[in-house]
C-alpha positions as a Markdown table, in Angstrom:
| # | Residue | x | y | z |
|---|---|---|---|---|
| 1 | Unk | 0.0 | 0.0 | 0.0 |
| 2 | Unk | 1.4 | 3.4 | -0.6 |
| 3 | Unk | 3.2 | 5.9 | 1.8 |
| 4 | Unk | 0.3 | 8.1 | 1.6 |
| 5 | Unk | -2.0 | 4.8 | 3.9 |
| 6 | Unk | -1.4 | 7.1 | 6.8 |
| 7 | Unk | -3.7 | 10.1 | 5.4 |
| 8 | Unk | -6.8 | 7.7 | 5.9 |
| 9 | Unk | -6.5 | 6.5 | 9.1 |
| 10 | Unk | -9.5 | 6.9 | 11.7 |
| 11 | Unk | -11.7 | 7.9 | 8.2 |
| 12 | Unk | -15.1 | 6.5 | 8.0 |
| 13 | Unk | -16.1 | 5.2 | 4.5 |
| 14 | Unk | -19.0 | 4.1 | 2.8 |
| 15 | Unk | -18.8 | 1.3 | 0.6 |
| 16 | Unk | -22.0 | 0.7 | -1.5 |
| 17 | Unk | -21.0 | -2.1 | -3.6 |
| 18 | Unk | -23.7 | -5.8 | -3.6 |
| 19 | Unk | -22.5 | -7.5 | 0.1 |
| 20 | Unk | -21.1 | -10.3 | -1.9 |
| 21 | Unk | -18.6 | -7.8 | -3.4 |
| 22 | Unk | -17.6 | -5.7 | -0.2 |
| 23 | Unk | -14.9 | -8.0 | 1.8 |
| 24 | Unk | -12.0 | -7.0 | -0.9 |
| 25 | Unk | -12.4 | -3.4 | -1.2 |
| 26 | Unk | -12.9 | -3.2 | 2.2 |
| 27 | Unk | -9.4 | -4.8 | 3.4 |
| 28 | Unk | -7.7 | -2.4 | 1.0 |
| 29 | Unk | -9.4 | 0.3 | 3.2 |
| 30 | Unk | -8.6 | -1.2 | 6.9 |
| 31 | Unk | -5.0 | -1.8 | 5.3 |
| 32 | Unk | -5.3 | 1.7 | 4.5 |
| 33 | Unk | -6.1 | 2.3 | 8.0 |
| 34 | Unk | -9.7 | 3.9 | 7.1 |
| 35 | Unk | -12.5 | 2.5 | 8.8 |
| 36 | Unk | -14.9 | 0.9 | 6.3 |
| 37 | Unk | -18.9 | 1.3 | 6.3 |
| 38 | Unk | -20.6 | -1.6 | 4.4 |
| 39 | Unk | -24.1 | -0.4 | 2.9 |
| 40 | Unk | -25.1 | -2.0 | -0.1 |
| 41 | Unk | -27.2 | 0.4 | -2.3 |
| 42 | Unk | -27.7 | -2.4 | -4.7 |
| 43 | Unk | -27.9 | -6.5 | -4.8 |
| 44 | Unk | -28.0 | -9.2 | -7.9 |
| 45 | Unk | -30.9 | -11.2 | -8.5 |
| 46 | Unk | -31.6 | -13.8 | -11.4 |
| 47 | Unk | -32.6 | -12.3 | -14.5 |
| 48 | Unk | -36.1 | -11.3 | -15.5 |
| 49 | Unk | -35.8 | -14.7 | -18.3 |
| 50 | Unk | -33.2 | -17.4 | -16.5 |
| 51 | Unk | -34.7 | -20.0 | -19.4 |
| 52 | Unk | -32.9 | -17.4 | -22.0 |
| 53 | Unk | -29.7 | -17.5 | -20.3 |
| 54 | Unk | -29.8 | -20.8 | -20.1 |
| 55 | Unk | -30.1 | -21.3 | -24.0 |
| 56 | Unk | -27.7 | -19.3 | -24.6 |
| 57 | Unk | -25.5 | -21.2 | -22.4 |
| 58 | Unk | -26.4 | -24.1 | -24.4 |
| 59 | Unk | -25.3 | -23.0 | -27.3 |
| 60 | Unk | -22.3 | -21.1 | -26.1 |
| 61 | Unk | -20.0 | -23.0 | -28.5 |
| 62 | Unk | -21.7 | -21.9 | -31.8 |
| 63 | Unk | -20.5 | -18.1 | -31.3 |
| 64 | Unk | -17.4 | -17.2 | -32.7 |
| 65 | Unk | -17.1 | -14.9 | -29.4 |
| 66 | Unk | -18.5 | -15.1 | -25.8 |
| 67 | Unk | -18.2 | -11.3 | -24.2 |
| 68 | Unk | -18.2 | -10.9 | -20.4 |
| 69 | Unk | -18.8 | -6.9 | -18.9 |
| 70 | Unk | -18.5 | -8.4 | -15.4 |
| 71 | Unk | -16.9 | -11.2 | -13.1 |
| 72 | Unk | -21.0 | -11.3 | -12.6 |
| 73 | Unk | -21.6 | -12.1 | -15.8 |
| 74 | Unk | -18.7 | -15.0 | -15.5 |
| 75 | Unk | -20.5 | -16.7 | -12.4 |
| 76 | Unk | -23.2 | -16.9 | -13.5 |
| 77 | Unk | -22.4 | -18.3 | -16.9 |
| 78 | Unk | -20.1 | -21.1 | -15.3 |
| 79 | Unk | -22.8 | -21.8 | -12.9 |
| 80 | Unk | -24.8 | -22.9 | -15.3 |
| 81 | Unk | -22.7 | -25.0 | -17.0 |
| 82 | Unk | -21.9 | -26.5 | -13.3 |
| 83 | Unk | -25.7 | -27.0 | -12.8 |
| 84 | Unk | -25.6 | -28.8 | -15.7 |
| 85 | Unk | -22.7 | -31.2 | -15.3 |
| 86 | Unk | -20.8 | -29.9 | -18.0 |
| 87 | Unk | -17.5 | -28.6 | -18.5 |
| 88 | Unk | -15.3 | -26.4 | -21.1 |
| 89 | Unk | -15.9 | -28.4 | -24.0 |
| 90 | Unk | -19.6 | -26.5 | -23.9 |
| 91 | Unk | -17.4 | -23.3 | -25.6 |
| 92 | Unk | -15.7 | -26.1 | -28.4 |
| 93 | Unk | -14.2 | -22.5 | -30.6 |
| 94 | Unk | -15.5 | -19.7 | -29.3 |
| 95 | Unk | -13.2 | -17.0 | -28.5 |
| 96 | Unk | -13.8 | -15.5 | -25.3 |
| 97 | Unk | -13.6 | -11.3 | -24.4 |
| 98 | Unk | -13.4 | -9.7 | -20.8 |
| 99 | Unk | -13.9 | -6.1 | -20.7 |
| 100 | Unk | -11.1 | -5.5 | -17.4 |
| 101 | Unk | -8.8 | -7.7 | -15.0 |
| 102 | Unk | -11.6 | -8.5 | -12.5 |
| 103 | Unk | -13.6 | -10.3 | -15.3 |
| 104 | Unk | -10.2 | -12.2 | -16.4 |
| 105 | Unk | -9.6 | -13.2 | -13.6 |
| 106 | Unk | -12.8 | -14.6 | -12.9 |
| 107 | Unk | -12.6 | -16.4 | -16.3 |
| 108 | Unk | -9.1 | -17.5 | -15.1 |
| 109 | Unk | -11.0 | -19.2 | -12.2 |
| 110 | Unk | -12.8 | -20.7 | -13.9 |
| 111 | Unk | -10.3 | -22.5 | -16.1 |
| 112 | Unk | -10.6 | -20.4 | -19.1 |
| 113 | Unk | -8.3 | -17.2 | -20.4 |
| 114 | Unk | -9.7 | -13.9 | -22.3 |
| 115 | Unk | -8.6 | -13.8 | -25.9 |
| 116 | Unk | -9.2 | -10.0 | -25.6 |
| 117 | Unk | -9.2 | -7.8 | -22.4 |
| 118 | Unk | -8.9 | -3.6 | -23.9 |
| 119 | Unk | -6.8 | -1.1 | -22.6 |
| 120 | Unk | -9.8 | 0.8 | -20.9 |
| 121 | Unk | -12.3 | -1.2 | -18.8 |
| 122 | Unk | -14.9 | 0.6 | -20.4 |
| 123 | Unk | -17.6 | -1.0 | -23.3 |
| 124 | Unk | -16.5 | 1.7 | -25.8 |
| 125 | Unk | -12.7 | 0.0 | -26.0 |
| 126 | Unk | -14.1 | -3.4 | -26.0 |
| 127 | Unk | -16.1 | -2.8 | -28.6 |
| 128 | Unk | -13.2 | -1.2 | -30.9 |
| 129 | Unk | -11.3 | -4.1 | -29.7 |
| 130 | Unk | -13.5 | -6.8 | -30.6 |
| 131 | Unk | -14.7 | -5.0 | -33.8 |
| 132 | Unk | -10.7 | -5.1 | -34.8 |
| 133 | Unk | -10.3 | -9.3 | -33.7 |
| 134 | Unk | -13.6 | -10.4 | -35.9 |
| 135 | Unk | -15.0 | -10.5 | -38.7 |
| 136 | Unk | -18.4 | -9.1 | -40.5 |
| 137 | Unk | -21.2 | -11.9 | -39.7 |
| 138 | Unk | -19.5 | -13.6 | -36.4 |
| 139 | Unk | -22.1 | -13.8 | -34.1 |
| 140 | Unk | -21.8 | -12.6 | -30.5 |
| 141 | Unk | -22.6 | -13.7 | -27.1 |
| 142 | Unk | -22.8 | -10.6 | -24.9 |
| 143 | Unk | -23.5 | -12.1 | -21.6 |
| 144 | Unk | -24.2 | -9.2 | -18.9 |
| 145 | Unk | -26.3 | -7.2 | -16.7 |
| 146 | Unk | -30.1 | -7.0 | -17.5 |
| 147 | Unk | -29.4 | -2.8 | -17.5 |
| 148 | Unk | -26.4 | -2.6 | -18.8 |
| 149 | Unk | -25.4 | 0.3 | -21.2 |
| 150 | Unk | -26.6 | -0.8 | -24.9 |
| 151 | Unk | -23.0 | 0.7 | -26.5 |
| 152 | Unk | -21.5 | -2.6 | -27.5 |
| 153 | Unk | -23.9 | -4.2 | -29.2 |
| 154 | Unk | -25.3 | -0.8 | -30.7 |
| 155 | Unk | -21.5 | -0.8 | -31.8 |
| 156 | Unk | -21.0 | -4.4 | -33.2 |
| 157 | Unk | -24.1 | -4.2 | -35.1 |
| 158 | Unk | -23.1 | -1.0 | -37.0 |
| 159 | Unk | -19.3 | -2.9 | -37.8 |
| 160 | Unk | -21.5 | -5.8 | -39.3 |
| 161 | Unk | -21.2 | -8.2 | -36.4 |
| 162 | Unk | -24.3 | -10.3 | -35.3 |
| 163 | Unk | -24.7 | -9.3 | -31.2 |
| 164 | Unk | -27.0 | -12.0 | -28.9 |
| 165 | Unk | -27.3 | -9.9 | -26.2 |
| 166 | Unk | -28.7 | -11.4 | -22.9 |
| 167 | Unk | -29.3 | -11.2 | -19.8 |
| 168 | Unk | -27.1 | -13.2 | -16.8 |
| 169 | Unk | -28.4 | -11.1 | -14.3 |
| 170 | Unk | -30.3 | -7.9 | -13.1 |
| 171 | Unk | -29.0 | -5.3 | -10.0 |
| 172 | Unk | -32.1 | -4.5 | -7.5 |
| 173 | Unk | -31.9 | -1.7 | -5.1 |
| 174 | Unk | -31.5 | -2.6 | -1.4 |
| 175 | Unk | -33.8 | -0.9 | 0.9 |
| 176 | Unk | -31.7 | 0.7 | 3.5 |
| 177 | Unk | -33.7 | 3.3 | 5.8 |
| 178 | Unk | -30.7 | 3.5 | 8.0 |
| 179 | Unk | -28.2 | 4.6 | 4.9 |
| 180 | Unk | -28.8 | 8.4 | 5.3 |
| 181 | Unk | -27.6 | 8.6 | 9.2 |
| 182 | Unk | -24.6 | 6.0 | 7.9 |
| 183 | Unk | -24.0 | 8.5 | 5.4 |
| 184 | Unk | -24.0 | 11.5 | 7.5 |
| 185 | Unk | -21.2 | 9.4 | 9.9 |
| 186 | Unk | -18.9 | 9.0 | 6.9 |
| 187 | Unk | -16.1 | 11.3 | 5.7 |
| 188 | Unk | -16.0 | 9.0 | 1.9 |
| 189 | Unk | -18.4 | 7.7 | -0.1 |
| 190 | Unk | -17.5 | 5.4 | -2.4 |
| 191 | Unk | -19.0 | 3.7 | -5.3 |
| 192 | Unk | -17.7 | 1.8 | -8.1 |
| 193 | Unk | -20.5 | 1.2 | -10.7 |
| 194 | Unk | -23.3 | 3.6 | -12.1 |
| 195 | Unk | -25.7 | 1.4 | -10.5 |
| 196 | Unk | -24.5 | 1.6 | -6.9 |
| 197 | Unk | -25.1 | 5.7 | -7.4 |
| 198 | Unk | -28.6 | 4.9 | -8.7 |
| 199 | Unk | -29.3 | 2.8 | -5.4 |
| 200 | Unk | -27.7 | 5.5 | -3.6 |
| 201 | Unk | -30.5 | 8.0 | -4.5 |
| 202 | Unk | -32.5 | 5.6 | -4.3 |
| 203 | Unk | -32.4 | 5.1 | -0.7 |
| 204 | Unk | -31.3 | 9.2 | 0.3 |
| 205 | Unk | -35.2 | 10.1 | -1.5 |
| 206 | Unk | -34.2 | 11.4 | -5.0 |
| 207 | Unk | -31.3 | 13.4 | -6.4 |
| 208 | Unk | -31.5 | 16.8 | -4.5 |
| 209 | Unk | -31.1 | 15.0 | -0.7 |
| 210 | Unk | -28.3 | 12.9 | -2.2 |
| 211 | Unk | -26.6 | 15.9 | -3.7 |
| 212 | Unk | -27.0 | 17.6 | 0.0 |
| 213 | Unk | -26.0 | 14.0 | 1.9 |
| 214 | Unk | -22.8 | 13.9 | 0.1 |
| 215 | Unk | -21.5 | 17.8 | 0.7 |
| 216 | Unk | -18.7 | 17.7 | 2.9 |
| 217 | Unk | -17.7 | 14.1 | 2.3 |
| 218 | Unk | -15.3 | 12.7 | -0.4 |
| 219 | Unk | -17.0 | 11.4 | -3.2 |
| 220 | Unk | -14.5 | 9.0 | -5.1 |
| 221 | Unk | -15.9 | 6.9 | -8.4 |
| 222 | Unk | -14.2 | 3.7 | -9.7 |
| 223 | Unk | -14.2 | 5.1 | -13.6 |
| 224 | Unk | -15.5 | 7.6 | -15.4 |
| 225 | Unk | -19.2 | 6.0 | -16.3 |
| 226 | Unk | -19.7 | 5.9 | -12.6 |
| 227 | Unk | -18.8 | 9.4 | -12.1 |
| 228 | Unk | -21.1 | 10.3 | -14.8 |
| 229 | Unk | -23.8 | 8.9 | -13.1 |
| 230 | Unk | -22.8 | 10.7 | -9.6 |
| 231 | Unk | -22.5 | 14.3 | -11.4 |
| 232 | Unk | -26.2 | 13.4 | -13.3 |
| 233 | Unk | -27.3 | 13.0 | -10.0 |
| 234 | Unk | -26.1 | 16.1 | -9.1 |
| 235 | Unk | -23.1 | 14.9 | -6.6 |
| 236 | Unk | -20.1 | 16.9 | -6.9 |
| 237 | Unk | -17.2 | 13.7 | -7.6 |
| 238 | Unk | -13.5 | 14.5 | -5.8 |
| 239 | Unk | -11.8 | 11.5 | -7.2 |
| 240 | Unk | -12.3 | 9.3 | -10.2 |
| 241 | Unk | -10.1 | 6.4 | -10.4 |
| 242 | Unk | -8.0 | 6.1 | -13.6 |
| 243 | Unk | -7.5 | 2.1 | -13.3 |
| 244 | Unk | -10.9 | 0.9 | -12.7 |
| 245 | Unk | -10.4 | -1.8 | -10.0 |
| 246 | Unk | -11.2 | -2.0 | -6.1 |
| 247 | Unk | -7.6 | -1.4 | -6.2 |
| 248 | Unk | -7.3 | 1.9 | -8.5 |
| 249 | Unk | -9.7 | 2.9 | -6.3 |
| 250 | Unk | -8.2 | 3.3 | -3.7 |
| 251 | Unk | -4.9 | 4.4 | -4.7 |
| 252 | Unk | -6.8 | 7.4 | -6.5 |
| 253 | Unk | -8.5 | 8.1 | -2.7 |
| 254 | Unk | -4.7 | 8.1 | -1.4 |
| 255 | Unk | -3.4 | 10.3 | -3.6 |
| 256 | Unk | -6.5 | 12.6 | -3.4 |
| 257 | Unk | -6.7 | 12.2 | 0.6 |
| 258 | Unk | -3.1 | 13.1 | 0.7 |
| 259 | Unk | -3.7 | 16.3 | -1.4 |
């Protein structure tokens, strides 16, 4: 951890992230010294059609690529091949894309390395990306969030490329009527996908009490889309992280803490 660890210690910070996602970030902060605040704004549920993800699962090996936006998106695939008693051979030649290191590594877990991870951990690069490593007609599994952003497959389609997009899952707001005093008690918030700040106002009553919730605090985002979303919901955002991981996170709040 950096030099700068010191510059957090004794800080209260909220960490809105799905429960199941919390225990990593969180360690970074104790190691950090910062004390972290676990308050899911948002959890994952099955998606509105299960029997569509299932078929596409099924016939996962007749795309010429398999796209994954999230180490989500990569559980829930491979747990429905497990369900299922099958194993790798299910993919036979399809090529396999992971839009950033968490959903690699996921992949890598579960016994299977990206062909393609961009630069940027954002859909725009893995669209370019994937455009540049296929060819006109291939037809595309995008396997992601119910609500994700439509840019990718808006994107493929235009280059010529056949997009299946479906559904692994779908993010739910978690009612939290305690989350405004535990926001009050914080000096960071943190969040690190657009959804989280959705759930966020969500549970603080609409954008204007979020807005007033979060002055005085530091507001950090894990990328750019995610500090869209903050700034649409009319949050002011101190830090955006430039590597968009639990752990550019919180390097960025570091840095910024330090400043």
């Amino acid at each position: 951890m950096s030099t700068n660890s010191g510059v957090l210690s004794g800080r209260r910070v909220l960490i809105t992230r799905p429960a199941h996602q919390s225990a990593a970030l969180a360690q970074l902060l104790r190691d950090a010294g910062a004390v972290p605040v676990l308050a899911p704004t948002i959890r994952l549920v099955p998606p509105d059609d299960p029997a569509a993800a299932q078929q596409a699962v099924d016939r996962a090996g007749s795309y010429a690529w398999i796209v994954f936006t999230s180490a989500n998106g990569v559980q829930a695939f491979f747990d429905i091949l497990r369900a299922r008693g099958d194993d790798a051979k299910a993919l036979r030649n399809a090529r396999i894309a992971a839009i950033g290191i968490k959903t690699s590594h996921a992949l890598l877990e579960s016994g299977h390395a990206a062909d393609l991870v961009p630069q940027a951990y954002v859909a725009e690069d893995l669209a370019q990306a994937l455009i540049a490593a296929s060819k006109p007609s291939d037809r595309v599994l995008v396997f992601r969030a119910q609500e994700a952003r439509d840019v990718l497959p808006q994107r493929l389609r235009a280059a010529g490329r056949i997009p299946d997009v479906i559904a692994a899952y779908k993010t739910e707001y978690a009612e939290d009527p305690e989350l405004p005093d535990e926001v009050a008690q914080c000096d960071v918030l943190t969040f690190t996908s657009a959804s989280t700040v959705r759930g966020f106002v969500h549970n603080l009553h609409g954008p204007a009490r979020a807005a007033r919730a979060a002055l005085g605090k530091l507001v950090a985002c894990i990328g750019p889309i995610t500090a869209d979303e903050a700034r649409k919901s009319g949050m002011h955002v101190d830090v955006t992280a430039t590597e968009f991981t639990t752990e550019g996170l919180v390097a960025a709040l570091l840095q910024a803490a330090a400043q």
